[in-house]
C-alpha positions as CSV (number, residue, x, y, z in Angstrom):
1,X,-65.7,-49.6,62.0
2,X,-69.1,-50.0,60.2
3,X,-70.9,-52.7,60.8
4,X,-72.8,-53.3,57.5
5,X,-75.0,-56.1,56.2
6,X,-73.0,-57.9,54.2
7,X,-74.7,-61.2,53.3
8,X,-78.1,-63.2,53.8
9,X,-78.9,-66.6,53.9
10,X,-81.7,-69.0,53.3
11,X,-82.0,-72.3,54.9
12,X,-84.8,-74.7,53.3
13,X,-86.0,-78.5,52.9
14,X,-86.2,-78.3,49.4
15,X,-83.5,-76.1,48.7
16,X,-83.7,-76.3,44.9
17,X,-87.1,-75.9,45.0
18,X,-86.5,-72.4,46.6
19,X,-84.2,-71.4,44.2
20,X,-85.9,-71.9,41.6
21,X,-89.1,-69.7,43.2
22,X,-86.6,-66.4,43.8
23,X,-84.8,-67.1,40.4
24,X,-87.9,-67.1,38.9
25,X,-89.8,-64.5,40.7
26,X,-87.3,-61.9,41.1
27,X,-84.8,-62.8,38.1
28,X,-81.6,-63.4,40.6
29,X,-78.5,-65.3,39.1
30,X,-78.3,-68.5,40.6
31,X,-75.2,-70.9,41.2
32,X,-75.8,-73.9,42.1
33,X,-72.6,-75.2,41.7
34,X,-72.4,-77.0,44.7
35,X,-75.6,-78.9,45.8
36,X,-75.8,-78.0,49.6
37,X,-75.3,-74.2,48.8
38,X,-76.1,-72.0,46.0
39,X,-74.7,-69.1,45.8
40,X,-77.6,-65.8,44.7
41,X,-76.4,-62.9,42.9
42,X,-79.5,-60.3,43.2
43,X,-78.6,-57.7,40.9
44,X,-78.6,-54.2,40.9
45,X,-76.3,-51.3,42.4
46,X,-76.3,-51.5,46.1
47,X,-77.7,-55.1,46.0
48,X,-76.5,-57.6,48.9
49,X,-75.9,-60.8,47.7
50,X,-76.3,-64.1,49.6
51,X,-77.0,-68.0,49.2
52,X,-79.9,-70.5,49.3
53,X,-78.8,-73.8,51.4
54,X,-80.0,-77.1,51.9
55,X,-80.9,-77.5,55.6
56,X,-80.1,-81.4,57.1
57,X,-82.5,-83.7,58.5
58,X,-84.5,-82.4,61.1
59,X,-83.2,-79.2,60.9
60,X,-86.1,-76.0,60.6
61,X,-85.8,-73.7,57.5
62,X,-84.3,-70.5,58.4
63,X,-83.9,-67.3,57.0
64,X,-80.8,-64.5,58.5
65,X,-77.8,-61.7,57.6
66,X,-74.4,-61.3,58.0
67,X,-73.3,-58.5,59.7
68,X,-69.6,-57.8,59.3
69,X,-67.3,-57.1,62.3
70,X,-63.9,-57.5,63.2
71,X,-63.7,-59.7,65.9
72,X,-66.5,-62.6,66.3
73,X,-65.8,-63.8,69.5
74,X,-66.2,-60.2,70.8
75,X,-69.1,-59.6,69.2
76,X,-70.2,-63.0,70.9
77,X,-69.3,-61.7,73.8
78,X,-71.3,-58.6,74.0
79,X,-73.8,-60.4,72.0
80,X,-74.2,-62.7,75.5
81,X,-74.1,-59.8,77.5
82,X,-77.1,-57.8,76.7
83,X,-79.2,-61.3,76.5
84,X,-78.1,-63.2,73.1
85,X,-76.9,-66.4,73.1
86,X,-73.7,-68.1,70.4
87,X,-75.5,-70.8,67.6
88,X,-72.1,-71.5,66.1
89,X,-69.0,-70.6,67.5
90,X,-66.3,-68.8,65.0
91,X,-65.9,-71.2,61.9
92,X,-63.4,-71.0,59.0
93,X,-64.7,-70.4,55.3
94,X,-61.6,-71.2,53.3
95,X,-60.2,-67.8,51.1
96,X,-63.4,-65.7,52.6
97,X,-62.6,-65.2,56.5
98,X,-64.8,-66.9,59.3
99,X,-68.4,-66.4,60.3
100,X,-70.3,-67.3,63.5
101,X,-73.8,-66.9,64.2
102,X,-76.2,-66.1,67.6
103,X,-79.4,-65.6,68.9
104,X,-80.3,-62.1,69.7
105,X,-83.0,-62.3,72.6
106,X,-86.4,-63.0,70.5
107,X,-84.6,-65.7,69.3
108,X,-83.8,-64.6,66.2
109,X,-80.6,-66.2,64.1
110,X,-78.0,-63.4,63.3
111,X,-75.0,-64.5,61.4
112,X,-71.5,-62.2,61.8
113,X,-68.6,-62.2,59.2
114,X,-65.0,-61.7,59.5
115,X,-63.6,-61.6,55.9
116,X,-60.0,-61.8,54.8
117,X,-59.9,-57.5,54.3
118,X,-61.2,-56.8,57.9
């Protein structure tokens, strides 16, 4: 199996604020349908398309992808082994799959998607 980036992800304190900065500086489509995340169509053939969140209280502003794969917990796994560490555990999306997310050994937030097809 590939393992392509499928989806990216902005976390920010003034999420609509943001939004409004890439709509407007790169022309993406975005819906923000639902306040806490907006979901960011970039356009283009071969674009990847993502989303824009509102981070809670406390919480830093982040910025990651989504690789997919077809097992999280494996990918966890080996993840762990060669010096990552699990941020969120696998976690349903309703009609889309599951994602989870880790730390790769910098420290750096990688997010990994199971969808439905896999």
């Amino acid at each position: 199996m590939d393992h392509p980036v499928v989806h990216w992800e902005i976390g920010s304190k003034d999420a609509k604020g943001l939004q409004g900065f890439y709509a407007e500086l790169f022309n993406w489509k975005i819906d923000a349908g639902n306040p806490q995340y907006a979901m960011v169509k970039t356009g283009g053939a071969g674009g990847i398309n993502g989303g824009i969140m509102q981070t809670k209280e406390g919480m830093p502003s982040w910025v990651t992808f989504y690789v997919q794969v077809d097992d999280l917990q494996a990918y966890l796994d080996r993840a762990a082994r060669l010096g990552g560490k699990t941020i969120v555990p696998p976690t349903p999306i309703p009609d889309v799959g599951a994602f989870a997310m880790f730390a790769d050994p910098d420290g750096h937030t990688i997010g990994l998607l199971k969808t439905l097809k896999t």
